[in-house]
N, C-alpha and C positions, 0 to 999 in steps of 0.2 A: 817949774815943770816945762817941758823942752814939749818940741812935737813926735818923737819918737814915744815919750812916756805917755803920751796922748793918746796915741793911737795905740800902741800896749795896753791901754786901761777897756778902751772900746774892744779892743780884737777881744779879751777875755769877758769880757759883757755877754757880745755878740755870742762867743761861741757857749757861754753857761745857754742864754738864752734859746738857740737852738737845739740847745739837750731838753730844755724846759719844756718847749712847744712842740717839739717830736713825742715825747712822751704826753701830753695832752690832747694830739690826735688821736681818733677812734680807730680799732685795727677795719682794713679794709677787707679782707679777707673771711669768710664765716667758718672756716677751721673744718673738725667734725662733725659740726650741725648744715654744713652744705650739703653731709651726705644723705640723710635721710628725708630731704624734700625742704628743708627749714628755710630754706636761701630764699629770700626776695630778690624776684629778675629785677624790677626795677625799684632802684633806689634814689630817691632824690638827694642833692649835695644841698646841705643847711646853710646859711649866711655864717654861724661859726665857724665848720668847716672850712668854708672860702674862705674867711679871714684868718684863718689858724694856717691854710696855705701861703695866704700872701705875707705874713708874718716871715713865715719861717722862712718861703724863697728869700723876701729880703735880708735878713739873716746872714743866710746862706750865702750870698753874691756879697755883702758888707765882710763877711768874715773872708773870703776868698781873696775880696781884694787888699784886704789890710793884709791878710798874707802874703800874699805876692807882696807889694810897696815894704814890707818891714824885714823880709827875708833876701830882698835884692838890693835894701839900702839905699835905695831910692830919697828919703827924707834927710832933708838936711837934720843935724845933729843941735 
């Protein structure tokens, strides 16, 4: 296994993983229940949340840059 197959194996990790944890987020938005008074002005952000965020940025930036590095050829062969 070479370093290109390496990082091909993480880049598809990383990017199931970010489908994973985007759809594990709560929606932010209260839809058609904002209309009728139902919305809470203020809402506190939970320790999951935070870490469901920090998850998934790093994700996000681990998947971008293996993108960029595997699509410009960057790694030796």
């Amino acid at each position: 296994m070479n370093v290109v197959q390496l990082a091909e194996i993480i880049w598809v990790i990383s990017a199931l993983g970010i489908v994973i944890f985007v759809l594990l987020h709560s929606p932010k938005g209260d839809g058609i229940g904002g209309i009728g008074g139902q919305a809470q002005l203020f809402t506190s952000t939970k320790s999951a949340e935070i870490t469901l965020n920090r998850i998934t940025w790093t994700l996000s930036v681990l998947f971008m840059g293996l993108t960029v590095l595997l699509s410009a050829g960057w790694l030796p062969q």
